[in-house]
C-alpha positions in Angstrom: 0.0 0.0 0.0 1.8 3.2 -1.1 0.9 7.0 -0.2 1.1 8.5 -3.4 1.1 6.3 -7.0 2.2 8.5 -9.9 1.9 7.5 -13.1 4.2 8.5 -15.8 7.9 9.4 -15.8 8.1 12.5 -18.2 8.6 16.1 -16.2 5.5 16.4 -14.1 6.1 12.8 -13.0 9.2 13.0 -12.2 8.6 16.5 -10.2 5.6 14.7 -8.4 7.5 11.7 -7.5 10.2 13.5 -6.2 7.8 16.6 -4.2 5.9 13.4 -2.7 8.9 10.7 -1.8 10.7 14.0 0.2 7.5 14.7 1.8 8.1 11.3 3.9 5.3 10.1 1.6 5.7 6.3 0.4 5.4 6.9 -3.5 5.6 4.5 -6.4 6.2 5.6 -10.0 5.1 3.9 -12.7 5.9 4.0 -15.9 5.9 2.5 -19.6 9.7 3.0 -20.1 12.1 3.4 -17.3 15.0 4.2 -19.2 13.1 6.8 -21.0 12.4 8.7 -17.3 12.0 12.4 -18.3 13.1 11.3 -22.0 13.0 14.9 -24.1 11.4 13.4 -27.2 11.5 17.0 -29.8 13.5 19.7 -29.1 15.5 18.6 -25.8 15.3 22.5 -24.8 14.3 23.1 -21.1 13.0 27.0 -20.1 12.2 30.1 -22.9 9.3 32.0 -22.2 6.5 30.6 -20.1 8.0 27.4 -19.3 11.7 28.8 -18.2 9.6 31.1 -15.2 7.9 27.7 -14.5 11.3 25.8 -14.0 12.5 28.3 -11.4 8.8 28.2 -9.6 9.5 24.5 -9.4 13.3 24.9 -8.7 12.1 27.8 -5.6 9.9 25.1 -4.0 12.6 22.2 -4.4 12.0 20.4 -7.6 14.7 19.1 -9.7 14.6 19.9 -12.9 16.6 23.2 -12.8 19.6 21.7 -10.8 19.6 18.6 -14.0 19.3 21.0 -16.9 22.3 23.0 -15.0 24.3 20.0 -15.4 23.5 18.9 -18.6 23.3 21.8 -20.6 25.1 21.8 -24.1 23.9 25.6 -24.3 22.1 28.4 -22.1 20.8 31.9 -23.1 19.2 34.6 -21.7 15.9 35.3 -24.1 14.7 39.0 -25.0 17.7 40.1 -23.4 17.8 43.8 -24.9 13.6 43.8 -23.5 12.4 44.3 -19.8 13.0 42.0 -17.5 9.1 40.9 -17.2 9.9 38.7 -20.3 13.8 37.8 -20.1 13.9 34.0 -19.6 16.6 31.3 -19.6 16.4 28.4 -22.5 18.9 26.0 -22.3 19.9 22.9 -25.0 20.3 19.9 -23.4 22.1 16.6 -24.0 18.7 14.7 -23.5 20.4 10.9 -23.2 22.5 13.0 -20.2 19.3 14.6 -18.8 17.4 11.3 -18.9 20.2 9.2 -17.2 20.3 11.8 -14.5 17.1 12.3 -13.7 17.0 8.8 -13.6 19.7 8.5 -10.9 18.0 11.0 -8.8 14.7 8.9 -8.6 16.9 5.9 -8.0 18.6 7.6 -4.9 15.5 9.3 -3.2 14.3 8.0 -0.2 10.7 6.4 0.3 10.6 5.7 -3.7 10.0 3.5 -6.1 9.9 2.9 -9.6 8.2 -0.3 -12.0 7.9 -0.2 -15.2 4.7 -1.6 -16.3 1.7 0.2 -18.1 -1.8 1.2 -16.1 -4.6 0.0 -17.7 -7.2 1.1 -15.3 -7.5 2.6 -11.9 -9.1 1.0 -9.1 -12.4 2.7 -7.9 -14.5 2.4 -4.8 -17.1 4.1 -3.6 -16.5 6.8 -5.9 -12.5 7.4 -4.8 -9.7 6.2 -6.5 -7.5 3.6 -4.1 -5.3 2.5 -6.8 -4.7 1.4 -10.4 -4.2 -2.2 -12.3 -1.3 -3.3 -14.8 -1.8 -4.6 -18.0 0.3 -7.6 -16.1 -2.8 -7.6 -14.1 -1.1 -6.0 -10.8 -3.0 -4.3 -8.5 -1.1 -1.1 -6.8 -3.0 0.5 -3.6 -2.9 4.0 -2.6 -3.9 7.0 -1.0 -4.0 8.9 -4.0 -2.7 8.1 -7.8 -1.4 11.0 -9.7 -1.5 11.0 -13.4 1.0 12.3 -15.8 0.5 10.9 -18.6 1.5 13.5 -21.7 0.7 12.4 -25.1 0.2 8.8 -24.2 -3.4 9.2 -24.2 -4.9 7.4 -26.4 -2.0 8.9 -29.0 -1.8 9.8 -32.0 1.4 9.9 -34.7 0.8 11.7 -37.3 3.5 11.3 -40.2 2.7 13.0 -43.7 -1.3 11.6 -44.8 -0.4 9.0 -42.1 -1.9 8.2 -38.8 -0.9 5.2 -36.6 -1.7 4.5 -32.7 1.2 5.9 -30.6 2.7 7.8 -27.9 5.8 8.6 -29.3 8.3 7.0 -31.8 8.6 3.7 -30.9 6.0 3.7 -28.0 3.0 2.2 -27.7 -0.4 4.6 -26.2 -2.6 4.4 -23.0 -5.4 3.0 -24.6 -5.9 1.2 -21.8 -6.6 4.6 -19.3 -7.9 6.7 -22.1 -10.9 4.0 -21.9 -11.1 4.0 -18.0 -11.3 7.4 -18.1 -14.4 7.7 -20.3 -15.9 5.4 -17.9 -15.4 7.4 -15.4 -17.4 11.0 -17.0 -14.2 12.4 -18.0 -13.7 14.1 -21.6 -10.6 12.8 -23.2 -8.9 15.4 -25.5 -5.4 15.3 -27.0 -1.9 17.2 -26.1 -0.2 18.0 -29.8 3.2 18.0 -30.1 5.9 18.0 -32.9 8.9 16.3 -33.5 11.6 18.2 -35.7 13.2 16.3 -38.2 16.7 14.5 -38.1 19.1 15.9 -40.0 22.6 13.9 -41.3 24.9 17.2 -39.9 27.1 15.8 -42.9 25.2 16.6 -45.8 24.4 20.6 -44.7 26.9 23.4 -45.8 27.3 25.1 -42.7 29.5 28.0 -44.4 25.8 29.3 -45.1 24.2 29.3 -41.7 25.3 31.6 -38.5 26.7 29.9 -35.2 24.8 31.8 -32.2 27.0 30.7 -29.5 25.6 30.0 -25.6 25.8 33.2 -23.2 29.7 34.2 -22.5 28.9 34.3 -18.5 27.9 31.6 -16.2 23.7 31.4 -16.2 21.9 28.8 -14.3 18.1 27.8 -13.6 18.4 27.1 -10.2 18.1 29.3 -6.9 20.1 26.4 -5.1 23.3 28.7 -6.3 25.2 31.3 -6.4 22.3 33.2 -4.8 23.0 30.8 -1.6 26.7 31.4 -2.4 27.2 27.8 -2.9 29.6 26.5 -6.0 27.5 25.5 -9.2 27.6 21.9 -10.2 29.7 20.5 -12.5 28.5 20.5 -16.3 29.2 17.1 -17.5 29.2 18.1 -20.8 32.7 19.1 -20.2 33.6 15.7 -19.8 32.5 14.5 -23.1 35.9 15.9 -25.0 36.1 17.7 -28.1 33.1 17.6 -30.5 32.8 16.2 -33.6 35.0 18.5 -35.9 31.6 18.9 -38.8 30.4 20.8 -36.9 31.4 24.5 -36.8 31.8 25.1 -33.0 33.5 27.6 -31.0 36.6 26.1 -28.8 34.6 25.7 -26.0 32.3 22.6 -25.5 29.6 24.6 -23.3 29.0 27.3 -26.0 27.8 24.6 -28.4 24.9 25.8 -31.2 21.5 25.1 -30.9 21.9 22.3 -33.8 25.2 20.7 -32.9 23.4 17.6 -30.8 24.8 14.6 -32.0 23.1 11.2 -32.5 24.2 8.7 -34.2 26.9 6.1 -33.1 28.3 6.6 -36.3 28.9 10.6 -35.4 30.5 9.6 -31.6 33.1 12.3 -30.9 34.6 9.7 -28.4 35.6 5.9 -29.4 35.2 3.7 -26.8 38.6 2.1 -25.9 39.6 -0.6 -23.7 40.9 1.4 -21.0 37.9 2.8 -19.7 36.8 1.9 -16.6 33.0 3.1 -17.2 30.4 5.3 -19.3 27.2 6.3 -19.7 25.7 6.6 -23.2 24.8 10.3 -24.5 23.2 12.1 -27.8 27.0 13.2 -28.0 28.7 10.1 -27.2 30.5 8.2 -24.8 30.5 9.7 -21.3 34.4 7.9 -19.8 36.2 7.9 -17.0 39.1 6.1 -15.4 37.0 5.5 -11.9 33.2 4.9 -11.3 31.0 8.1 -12.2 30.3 10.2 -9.7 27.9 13.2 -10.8 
């Protein structure tokens, strides 16, 4: 019997999770995917107007996405810099294997949590109040209260050209399952749109015809955790990834990396795995190695 179920491991999941597990609440999350926790499917940006105010609300009341994107970033900027400060806002790129892994580690580690992956097919009712949901293994999961999160999953749609298909991403199957339940239940059932940008082979575009806009040239970070509390900013582990790939046309430094410089394809890794190394992680950029165990 858990406090708190939350289902779904994208942002909001990962924020409730977190907000309910440091409560001292007993929480489970579960999701379809666990290693695609908080898995930036299009443009693995985190902030710009609207949503980079929301980051630091979440970041002021002890959420953790501000202090991942801060360690992740490939590239940070301070929007509608030369307008009033009512609409300035921080948008950072991020390497979204990195963010996922890390975000992942920091469910992992929290106290009073934990994390299945399975997909909710229905929710348990009685007497008119949710006490839990049910598997599509057929697993029952009690609780206080059951948090959904689930995105685009809902009863999904991909739309590709004149094609439709079921879907909740690329790759990923939707919550038919809940979509149902919640009809059942009285609930409309709408849709959340989003788009994916298309993949591009970095070797076949002449970059002598478009502009590099490098990252800000002083430190900027999303959360309040530092400097304002005067404590030293975590490490980017970016800088650990080693030089780029050389098609691209970047400035010297890893963290001023364009918008567009996000590498993905095993083919395009910056950094060869060799024998020596001790351990990795995977990234959109590469090989993450060091000579002793990771410690972030």
């Amino acid at each position: 019997m858990y406090d708190v179920i939350v289902v779904g491991g994208g942002h909001a999941g990962c924020e409730a999770a977190m907000a309910a597990a440091r409560m001292g609440m007993r929480t489970l999350l579960i999701t379809m995917h666990l290693d695609q926790i908080a898995y930036m499917s299009c443009n693995p940006s985190i902030g710009g107007p609207a949503k980079g105010h929301l980051v630091r609300e979440i970041d002021a009341l002890g959420g953790e996405m501000a202090r991942a994107i801060d360690r992740t970033a490939i590239q940070i900027r301070l929007l509608n810099e030369s307008k009033g400060p009512a609409v300035r806002a921080l948008r950072a790129q991020a390497d979204k294997r990195l963010y996922s892994w890390l975000m992942k580690m920091e469910l992992e580690r929290t106290p009073n949590l934990d994390l299945k992956q399975e997909r909710i097919e229905d929710l348990v009712v009685r007497g008119g109040r949710v006490i839990g949901v049910k598997t599509g293994l057929g697993n029952i999961y009690g609780a206080r209260a059951v948090v959904v999160t689930t995105g685009t999953f809902l009863h999904g749609r991909l739309i590709t050209g004149e094609t439709i298909r079921p879907g909740g991403r690329a790759g990923e199957a939707p919550a038919t399952g809940l979509s149902a339940t919640f009809r059942r239940l009285g609930f409309e059932v709408g849709r959340l749109k989003t788009g994916t940008p298309p993949r591009l082979d970095a070797r076949t575009i002449d970059f002598s015809q478009t502009m590099v806009q490098p990252g800000s040239t002083v430190p900027l970070y999303f959360s309040f955790a530092y400097p304002e509390a005067g404590i030293e900013p975590p490490e980017n582990l970016i800088a650990r990834l080693g030089p780029p790939n050389p098609v691209y046309p970047l400035p010297p430094r890893r963290p001023k990396k364009p918008c567009g410089g996000a590498l993905s394809s095993p083919a395009t890794w910056s950094t060869p795995m060799r024998p020596s190394m001790k351990s990795y992680a995977a990234t959109s950029t590469g090989l993450l190695c060091t000579t002793a165990p990771f410690r972030p």
